[in-house]
C-alpha positions as a Markdown table, in Angstrom:
| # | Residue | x | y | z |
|---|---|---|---|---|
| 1 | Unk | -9.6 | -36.0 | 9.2 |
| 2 | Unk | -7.1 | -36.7 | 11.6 |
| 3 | Unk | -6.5 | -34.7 | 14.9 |
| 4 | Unk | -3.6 | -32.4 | 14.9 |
| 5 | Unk | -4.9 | -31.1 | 18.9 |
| 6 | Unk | -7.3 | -31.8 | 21.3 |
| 7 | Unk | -8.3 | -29.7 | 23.8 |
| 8 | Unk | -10.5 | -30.4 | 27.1 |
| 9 | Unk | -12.2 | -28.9 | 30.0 |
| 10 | Unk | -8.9 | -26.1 | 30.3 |
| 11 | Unk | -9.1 | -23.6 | 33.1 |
| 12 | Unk | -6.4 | -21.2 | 33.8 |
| 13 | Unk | -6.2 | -18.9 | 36.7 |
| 14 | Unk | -4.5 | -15.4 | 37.7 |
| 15 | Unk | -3.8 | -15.1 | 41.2 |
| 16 | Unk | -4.0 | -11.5 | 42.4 |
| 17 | Unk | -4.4 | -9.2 | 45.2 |
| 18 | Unk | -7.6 | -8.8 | 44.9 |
| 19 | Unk | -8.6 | -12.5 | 44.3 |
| 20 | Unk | -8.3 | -15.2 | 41.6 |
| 21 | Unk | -9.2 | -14.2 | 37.9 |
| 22 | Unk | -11.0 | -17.5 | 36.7 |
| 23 | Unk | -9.9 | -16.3 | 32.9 |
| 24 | Unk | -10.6 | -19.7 | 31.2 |
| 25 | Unk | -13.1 | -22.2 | 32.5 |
| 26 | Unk | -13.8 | -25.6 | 31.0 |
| 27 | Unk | -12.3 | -24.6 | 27.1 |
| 28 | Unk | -12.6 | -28.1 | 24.8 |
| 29 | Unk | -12.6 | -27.8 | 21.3 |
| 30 | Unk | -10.1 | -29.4 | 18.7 |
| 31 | Unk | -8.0 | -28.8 | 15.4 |
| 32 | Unk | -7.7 | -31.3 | 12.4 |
| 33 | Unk | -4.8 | -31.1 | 9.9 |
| 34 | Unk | -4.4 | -28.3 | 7.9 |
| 35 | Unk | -7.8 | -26.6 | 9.0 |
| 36 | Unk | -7.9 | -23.0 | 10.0 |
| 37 | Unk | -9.9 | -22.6 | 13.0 |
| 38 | Unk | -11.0 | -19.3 | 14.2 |
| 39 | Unk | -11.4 | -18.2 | 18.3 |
| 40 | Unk | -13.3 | -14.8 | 18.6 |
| 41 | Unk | -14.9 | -12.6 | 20.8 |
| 42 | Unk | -14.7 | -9.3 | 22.4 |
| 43 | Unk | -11.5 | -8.5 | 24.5 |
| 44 | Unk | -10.6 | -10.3 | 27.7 |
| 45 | Unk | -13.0 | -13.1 | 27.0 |
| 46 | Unk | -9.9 | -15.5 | 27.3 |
| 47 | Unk | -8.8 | -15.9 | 24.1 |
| 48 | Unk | -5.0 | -15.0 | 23.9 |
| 49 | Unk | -4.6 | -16.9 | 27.4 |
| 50 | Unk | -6.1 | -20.1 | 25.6 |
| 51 | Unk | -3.4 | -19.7 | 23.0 |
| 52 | Unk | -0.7 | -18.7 | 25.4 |
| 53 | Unk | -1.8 | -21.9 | 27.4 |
| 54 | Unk | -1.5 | -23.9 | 24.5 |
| 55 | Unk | 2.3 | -22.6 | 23.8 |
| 56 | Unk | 2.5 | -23.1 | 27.8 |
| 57 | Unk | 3.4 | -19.2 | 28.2 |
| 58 | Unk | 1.4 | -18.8 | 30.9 |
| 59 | Unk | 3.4 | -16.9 | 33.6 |
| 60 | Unk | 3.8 | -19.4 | 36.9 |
| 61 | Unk | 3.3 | -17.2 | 39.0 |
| 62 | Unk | 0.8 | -16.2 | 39.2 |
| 63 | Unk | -1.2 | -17.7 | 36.4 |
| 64 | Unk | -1.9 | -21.5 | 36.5 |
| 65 | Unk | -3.6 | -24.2 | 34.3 |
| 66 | Unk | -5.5 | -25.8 | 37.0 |
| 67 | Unk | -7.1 | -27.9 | 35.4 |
| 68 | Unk | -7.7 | -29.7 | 31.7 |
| 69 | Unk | -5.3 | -31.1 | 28.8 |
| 70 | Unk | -3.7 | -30.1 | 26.3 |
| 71 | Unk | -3.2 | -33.1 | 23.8 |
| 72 | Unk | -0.8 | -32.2 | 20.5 |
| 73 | Unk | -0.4 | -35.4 | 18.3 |
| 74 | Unk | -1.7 | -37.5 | 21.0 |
| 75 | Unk | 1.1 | -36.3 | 24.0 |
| 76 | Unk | -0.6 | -33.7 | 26.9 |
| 77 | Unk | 1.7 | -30.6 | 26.7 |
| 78 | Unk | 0.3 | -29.6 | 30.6 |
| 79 | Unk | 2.7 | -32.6 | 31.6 |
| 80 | Unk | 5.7 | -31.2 | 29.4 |
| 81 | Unk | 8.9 | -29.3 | 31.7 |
| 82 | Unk | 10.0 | -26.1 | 30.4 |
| 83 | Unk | 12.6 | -27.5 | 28.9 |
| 84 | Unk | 10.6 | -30.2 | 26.6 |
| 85 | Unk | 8.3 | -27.3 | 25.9 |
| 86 | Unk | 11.3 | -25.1 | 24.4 |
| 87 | Unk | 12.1 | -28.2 | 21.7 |
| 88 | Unk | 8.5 | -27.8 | 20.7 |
| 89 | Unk | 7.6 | -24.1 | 20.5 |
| 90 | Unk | 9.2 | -23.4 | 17.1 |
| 91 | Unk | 9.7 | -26.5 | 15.3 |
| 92 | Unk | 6.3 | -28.3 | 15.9 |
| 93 | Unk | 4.1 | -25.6 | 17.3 |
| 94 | Unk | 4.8 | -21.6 | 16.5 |
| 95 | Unk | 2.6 | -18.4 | 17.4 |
| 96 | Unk | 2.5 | -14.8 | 15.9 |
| 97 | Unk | 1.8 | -12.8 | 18.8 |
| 98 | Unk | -0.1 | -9.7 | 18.3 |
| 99 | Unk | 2.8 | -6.6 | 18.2 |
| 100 | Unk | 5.0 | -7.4 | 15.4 |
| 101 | Unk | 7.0 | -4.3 | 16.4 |
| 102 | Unk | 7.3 | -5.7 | 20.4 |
| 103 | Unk | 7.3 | -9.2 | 18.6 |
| 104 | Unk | 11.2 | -8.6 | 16.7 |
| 105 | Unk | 14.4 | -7.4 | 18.7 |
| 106 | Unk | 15.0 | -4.0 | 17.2 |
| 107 | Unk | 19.2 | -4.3 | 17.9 |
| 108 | Unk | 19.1 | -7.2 | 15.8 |
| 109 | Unk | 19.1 | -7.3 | 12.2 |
| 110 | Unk | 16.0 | -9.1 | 10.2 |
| 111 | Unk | 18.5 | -11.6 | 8.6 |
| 112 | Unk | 19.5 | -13.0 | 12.4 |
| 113 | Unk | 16.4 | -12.7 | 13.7 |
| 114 | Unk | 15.7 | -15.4 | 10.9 |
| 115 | Unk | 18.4 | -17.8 | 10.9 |
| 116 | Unk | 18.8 | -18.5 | 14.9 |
| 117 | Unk | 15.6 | -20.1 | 15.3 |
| 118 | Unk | 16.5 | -22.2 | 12.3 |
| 119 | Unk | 20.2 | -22.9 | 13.7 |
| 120 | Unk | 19.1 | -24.2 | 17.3 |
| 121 | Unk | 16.7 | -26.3 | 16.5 |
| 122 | Unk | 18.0 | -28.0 | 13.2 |
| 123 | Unk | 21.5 | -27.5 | 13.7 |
| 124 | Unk | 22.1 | -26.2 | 10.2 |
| 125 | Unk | 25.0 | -24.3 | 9.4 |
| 126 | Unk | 24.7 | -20.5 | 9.2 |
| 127 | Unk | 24.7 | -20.4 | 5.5 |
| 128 | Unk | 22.4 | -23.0 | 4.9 |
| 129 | Unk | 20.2 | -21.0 | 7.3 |
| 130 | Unk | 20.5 | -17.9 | 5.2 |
| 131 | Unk | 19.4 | -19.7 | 1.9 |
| 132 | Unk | 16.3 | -21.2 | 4.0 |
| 133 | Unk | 15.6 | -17.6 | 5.4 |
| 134 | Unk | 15.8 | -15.7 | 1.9 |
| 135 | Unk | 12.9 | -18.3 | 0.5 |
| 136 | Unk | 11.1 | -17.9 | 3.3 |
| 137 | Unk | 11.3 | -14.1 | 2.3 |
| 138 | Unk | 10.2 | -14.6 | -0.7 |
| 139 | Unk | 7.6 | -16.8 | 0.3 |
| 140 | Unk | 5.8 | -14.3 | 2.5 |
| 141 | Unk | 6.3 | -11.6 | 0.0 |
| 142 | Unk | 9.1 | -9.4 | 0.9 |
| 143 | Unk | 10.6 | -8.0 | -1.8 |
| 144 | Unk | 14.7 | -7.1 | -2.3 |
| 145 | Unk | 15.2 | -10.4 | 0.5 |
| 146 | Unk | 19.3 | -10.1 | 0.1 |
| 147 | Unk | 19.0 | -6.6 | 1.0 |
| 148 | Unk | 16.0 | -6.7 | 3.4 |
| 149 | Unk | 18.2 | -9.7 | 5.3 |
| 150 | Unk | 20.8 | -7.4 | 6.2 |
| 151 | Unk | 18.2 | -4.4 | 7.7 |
| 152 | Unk | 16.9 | -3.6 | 11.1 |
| 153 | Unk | 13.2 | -4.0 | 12.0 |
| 154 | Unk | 12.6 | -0.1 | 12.0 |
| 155 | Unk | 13.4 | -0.2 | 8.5 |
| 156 | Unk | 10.2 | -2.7 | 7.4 |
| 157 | Unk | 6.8 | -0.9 | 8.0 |
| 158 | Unk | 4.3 | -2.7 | 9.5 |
| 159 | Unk | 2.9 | -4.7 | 7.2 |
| 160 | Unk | 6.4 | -5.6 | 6.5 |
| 161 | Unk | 7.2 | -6.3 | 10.1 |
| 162 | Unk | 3.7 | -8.8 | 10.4 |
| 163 | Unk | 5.5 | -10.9 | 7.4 |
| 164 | Unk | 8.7 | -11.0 | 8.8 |
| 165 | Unk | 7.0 | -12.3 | 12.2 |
| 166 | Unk | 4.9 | -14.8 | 9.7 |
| 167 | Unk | 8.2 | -15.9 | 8.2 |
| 168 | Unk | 10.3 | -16.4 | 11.5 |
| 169 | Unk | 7.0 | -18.6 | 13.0 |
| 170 | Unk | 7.5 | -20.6 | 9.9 |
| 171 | Unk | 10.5 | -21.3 | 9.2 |
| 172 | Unk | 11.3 | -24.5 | 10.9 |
| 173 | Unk | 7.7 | -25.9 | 9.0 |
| 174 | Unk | 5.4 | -26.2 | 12.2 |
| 175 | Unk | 2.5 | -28.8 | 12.1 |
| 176 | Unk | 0.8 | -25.8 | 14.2 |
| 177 | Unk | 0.5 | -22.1 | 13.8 |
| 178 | Unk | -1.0 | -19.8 | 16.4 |
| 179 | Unk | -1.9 | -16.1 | 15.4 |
| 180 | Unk | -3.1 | -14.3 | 17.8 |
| 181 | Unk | -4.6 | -10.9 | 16.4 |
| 182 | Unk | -2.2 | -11.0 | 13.3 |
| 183 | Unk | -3.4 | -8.1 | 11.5 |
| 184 | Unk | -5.1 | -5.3 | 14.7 |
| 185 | Unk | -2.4 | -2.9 | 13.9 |
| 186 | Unk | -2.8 | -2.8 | 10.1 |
| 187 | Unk | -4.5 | -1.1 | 7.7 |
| 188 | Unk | -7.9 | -3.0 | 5.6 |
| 189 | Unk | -6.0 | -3.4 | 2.5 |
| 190 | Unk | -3.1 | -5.1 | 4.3 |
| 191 | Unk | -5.1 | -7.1 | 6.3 |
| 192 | Unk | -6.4 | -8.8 | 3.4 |
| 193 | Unk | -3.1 | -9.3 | 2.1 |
| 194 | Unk | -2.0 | -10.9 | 5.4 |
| 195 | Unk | -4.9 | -13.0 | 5.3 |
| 196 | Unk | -4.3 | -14.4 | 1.7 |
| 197 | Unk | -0.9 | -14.8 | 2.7 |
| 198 | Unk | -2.2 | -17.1 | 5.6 |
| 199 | Unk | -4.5 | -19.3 | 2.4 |
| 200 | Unk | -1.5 | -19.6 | 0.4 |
| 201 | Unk | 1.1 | -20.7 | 2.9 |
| 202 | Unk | -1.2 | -23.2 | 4.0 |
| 203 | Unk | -2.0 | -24.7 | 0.6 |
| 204 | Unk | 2.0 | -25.0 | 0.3 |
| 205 | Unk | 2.7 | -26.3 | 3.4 |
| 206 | Unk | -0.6 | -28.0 | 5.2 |
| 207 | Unk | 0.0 | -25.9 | 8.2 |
| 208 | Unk | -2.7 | -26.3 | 10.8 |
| 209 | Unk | -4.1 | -22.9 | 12.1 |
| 210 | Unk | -5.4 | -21.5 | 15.0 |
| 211 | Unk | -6.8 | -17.7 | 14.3 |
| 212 | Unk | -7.0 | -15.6 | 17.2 |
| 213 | Unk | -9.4 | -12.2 | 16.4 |
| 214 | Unk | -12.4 | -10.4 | 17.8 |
| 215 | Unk | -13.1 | -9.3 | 14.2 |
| 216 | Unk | -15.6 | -11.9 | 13.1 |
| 217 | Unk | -15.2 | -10.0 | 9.3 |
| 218 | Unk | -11.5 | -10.9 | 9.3 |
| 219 | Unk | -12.1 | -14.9 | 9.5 |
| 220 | Unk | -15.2 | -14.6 | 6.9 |
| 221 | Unk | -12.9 | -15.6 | 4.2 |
| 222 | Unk | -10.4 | -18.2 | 5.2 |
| 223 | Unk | -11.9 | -19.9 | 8.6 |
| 224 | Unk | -12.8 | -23.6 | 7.9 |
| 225 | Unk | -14.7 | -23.8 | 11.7 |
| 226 | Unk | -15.4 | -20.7 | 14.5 |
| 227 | Unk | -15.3 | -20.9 | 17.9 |
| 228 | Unk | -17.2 | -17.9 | 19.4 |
| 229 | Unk | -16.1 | -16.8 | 23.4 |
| 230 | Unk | -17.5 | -15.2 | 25.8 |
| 231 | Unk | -16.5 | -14.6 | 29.8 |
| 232 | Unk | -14.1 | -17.6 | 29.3 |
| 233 | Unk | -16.1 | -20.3 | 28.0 |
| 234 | Unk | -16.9 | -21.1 | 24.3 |
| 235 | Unk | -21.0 | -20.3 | 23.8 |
| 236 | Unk | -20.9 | -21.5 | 20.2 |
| 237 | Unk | -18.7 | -23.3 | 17.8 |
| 238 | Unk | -20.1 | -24.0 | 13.8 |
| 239 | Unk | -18.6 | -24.4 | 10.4 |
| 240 | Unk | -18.0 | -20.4 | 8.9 |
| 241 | Unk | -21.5 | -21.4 | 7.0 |
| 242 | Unk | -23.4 | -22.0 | 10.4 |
| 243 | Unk | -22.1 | -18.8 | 12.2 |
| 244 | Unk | -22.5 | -17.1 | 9.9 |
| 245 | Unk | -25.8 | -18.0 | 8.4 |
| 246 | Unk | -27.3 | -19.6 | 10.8 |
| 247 | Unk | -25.8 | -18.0 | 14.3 |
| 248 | Unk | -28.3 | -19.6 | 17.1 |
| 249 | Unk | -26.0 | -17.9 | 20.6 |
| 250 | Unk | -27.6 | -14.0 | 20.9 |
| 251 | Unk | -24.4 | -13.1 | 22.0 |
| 252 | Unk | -22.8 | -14.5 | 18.3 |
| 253 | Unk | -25.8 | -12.6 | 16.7 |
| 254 | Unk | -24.4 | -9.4 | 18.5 |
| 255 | Unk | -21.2 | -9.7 | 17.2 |
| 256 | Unk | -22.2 | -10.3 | 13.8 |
| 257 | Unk | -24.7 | -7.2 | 14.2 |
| 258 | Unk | -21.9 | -5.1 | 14.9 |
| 259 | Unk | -19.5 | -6.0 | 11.6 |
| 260 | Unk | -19.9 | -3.2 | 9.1 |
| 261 | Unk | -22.5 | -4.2 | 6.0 |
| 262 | Unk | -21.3 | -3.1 | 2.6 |
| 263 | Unk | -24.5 | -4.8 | 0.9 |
| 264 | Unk | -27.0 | -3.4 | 2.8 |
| 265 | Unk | -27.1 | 0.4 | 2.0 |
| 266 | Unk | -27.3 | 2.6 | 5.4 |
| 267 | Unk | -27.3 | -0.1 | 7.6 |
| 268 | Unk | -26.7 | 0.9 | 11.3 |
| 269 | Unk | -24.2 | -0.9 | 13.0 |
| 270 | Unk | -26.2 | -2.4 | 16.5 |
| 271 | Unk | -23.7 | -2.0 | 19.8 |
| 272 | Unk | -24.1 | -4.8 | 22.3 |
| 273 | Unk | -25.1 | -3.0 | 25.4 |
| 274 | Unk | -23.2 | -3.5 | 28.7 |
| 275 | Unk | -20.2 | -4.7 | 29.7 |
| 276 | Unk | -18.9 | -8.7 | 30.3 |
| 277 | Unk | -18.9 | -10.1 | 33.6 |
| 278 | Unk | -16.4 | -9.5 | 36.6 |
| 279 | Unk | -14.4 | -12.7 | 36.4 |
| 280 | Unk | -13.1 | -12.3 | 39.8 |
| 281 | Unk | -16.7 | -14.1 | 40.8 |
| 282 | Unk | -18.3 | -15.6 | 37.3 |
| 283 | Unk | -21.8 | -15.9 | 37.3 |
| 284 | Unk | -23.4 | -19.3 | 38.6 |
| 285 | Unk | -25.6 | -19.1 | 35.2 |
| 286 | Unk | -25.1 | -18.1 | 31.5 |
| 287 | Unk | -22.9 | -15.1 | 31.2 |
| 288 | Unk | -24.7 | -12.9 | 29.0 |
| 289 | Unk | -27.7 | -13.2 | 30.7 |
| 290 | Unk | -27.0 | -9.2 | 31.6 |
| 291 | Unk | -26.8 | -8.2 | 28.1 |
| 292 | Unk | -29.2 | -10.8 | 26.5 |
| 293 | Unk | -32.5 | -9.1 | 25.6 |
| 294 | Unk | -33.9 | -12.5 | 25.8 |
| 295 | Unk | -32.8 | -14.1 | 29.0 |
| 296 | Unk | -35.4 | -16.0 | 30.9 |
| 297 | Unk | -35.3 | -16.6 | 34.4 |
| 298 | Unk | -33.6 | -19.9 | 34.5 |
| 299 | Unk | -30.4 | -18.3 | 32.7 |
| 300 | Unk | -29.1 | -16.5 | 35.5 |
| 301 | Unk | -29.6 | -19.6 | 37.8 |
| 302 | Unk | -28.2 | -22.5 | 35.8 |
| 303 | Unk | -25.6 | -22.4 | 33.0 |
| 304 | Unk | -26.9 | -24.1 | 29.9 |
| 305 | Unk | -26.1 | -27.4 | 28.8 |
| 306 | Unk | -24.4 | -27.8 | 25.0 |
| 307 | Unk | -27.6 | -28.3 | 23.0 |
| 308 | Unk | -25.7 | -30.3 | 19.5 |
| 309 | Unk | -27.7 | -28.6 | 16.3 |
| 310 | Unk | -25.6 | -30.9 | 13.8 |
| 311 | Unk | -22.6 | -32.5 | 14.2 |
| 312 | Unk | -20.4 | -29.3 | 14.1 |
| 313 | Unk | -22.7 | -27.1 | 15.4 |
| 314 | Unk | -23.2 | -26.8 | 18.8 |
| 315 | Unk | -24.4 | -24.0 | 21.3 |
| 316 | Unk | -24.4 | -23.1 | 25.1 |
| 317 | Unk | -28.0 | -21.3 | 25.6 |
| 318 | Unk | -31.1 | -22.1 | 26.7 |
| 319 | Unk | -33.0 | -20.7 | 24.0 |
| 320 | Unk | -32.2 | -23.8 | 21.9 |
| 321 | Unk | -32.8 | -26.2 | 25.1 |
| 322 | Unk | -36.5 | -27.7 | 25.5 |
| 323 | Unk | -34.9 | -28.7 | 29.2 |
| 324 | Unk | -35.6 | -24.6 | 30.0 |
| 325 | Unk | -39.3 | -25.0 | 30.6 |
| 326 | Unk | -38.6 | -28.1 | 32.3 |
| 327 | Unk | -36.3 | -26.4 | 35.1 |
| 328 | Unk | -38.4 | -22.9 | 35.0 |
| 329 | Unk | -41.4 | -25.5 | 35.8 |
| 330 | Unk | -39.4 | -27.4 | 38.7 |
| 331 | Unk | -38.3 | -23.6 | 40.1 |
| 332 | Unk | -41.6 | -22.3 | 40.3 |
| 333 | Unk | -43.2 | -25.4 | 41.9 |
| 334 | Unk | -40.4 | -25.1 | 44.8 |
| 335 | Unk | -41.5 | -21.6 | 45.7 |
């Protein structure tokens, strides 16, 4: 399949007061067309500030990619101005971001809101943007689209809101869609219906997505491949099958532990103790090595190599690296 992006070794900084936040460090992972990939983990394990990076909406100052690329259809975005970046956001690469409410201008009506992307970038004419705009409508199923058009965002509820947002990201056909906690704010029974909205669009369209949750039961149906986070590095990447069946990170086997069950009756849901690292000052080892009931001694020294299971499964830990005995050996003979 071919490569829609390509990302390597990103690391984004937040200079502060009190020091620099090291938010992402060393994020690779790519994106074929018209896959749906899936970023979890808990919050503030870097994965809205991947997607911003991606989007290049990282705030300069004081956050920084310091280091990495960003490669979308073979051309680095981290080289782009500003300016080249605006022509792209939009029209080849769009993002949902995670307030639908915050997301849409509430002095605006829904119909303009709609066209104006659609009028600076392809230079249609206002009417031709208004036809485009009522089949998007339609498309993302809001009903009543030549009234809805002419109606303010406090008029939509949220649900309503989330498929306007959908609708304005894809209007001008993106190659690349970013959502970035698309349904938090909603309700389970919308939520599904935002998520099958997500499958159909991209059977119509063969839009590439990147899913940003830290609700691994919301990317159980429609993920093609997860990449799991933690302390802003990816511990474990897999086809939905491997995660989920066959999870080898104990961090990803928290998570998993902690989804509601509805087919095993009065099972507990299992808390992951603790709390992530500062990242002021990252830990020279594995991350979770506080929290992981089965750390060994070399975890908190060394960060794990990436052990490949299969060739789309891949972990960081040294549970699943024979090289842990090797280096516990080596330590112990130095002392």
């Amino acid at each position: 399949m071919e490569k829609i992006l390509e990302v390597n070794d990103l690391h984004v900084t937040f200079s502060t007061f009190g020091g620099t936040v090291q938010a992402v460090r060393g994020v690779s992972f790519d994106l074929h067309k018209g896959e749906t990939l899936a970023i979890v983990g808990e919050s503030g394990c870097g994965k809205s500030v991947t997607s911003n990076a991606i989007m290049r909406l990282i705030p300069d100052p004081p956050g920084k990619i310091s280091n990495g690329t960003i490669e979308f259809k073979g051309k680095d975005l981290t080289q782009f101005s500003q300016k080249a970046m605006r022509s792209i956001r939009g029209v080849d690469i769009s993002m949902i971001f995670q307030d639908p409410m915050t997301a849409l201008n509430p002095t605006l009506t829904i119909g303009t809101q709609l066209v104006e992307g659609l009028m600076e970038h392809r230079k249609t004419s206002r009417a031709e943007a208004k036809e485009r705009a009522l089949e998007m409508m339609n498309l993302v199923g809001i009903p009543n689209p030549e009234e809805r058009f002419k109606q303010y965002p406090h008029q939509f509820s949220g649900g309503m809101r989330q498929r306007i947002v959908i609708a304005i990201a894809l209007i001008c056909e993106p190659e690349l869609l970013i959502a970035d906690e698309p349904t938090t704010a909603l309700d389970v029974t919308i939520q599904a219906q935002i998520l099958e909205l997500f499958e159909t669009i991209q059977e119509q369209t063969g839009v590439s997505i990147i899913l940003i949750t830290h609700d691994l039961g919301v990317v159980a149906k429609i993920a093609d491949r997860i990449v799991v986070m933690y302390a802003g590095k990816i511990i474990e990447e897999g086809t939905r099958k491997e995660i989920f069946y066959h999870p080898e990170h104990p961090y990803t086997k928290g998570l998993l532990k902690s989804v509601p069950r509805l087919d095993i009756k009065g099972a507990n849901l299992i808390p992951i103790d603790g709390t992530p690292p500062d990242l002021f000052s990252p830990p020279q080892g594995c991350p979770f090595t506080a929290r992981c009931s089965m750390a060994m001694e070399v975890c908190d020294k060394v960060y794990p190599l990436q052990t490949e299971l299969s060739d789309t499964h891949k972990v960081d830990c040294w549970l699943q690296d024979d090289r842990a005995e090797q280096l516990v050996a080596q330590a112990a003979d130095k002392t």
